[in-house]
N, C-alpha and C positions, 0 to 999 in steps of 0.2 A: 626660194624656200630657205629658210632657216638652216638646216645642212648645210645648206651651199655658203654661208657666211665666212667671213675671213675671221671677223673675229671671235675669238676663243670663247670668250663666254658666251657670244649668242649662239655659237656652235653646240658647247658643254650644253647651254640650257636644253637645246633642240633633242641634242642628244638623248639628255635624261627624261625627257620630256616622253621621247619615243618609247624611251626602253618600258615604259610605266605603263602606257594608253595601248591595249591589247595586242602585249607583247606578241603572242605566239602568232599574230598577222604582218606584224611587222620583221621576224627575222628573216622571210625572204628577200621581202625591198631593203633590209639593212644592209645583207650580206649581196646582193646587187650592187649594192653601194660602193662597196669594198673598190668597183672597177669604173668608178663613175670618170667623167673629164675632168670635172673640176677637182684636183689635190682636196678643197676645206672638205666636198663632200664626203670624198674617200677619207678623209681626217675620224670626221665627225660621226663618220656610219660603223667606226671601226669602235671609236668610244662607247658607243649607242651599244656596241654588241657586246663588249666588255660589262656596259653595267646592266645587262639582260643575266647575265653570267652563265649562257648555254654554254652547255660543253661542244654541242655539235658548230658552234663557231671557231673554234680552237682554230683546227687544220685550215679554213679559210682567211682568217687572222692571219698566221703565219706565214702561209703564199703574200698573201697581202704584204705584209713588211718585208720579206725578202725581194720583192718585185718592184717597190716604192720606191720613187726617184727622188720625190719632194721633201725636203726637210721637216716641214711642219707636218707635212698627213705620216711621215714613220714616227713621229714624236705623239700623234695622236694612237693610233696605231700602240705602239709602244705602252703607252697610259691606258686604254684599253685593255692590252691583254695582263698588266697589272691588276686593273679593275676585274677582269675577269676571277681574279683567286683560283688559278690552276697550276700546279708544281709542274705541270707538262709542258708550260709554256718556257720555261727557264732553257733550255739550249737553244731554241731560237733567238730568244731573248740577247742571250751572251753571242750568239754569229754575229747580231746586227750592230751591236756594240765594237767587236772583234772589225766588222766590215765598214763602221761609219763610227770614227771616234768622236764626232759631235753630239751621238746619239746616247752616249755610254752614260750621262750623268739623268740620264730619263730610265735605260733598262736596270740603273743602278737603285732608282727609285719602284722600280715596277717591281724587279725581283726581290726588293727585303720586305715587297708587302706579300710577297708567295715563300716566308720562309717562314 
């Protein structure tokens, strides 16, 4: 599946792709997502929920990056809940920054789009 891609853009594309084609059937299999094997899936289901911009994804967003081992799916993750446009998302935002300074120059980008 497309989700499952490594690379970014075919990931992105799947993602937005998703978020568009009857969203409100797809936030359960997104937020499933969130816990998949594959990192790109969990990457790309996390973007996918970001540009749906349900608020009811916030809090599983959140678990989601705090529990994330993979660099690239908390950088999606991250880019997501930017995409999201939620001011609620900012202290998780700033822990995972605080807990992974490789991550800081993505929450850095994520959070001045929620200010």
């Amino acid at each position: 599946a497309a989700l499952d891609d490594k690379d970014p853009g075919v990931g992105a594309a799947a993602a937005m792709a998703m978020s568009q084609a009857d969203p409100a059937g797809q936030l359960d299999a997104l937020r499933n997502g969130l816990s998949a094997a594959l990192p790109a899936r969990r990457g790309n289901a996390a973007l996918a929920l970001g540009f749906m911009k349900d608020a009811n994804s916030l809090d599983p967003l959140l678990v989601a990056l705090a529990g994330e081992n993979d660099l690239a799916a908390r950088k999606r993750i991250i880019q997501g809940l930017g995409e999201m446009g939620l001011k609620a998302a900012i202290p998780g935002l700033q822990d995972a920054a605080r807990g992974d300074p490789r991550v800081k120059p993505d929450v850095e980008a994520a959070v001045s789009r929620l200010q």
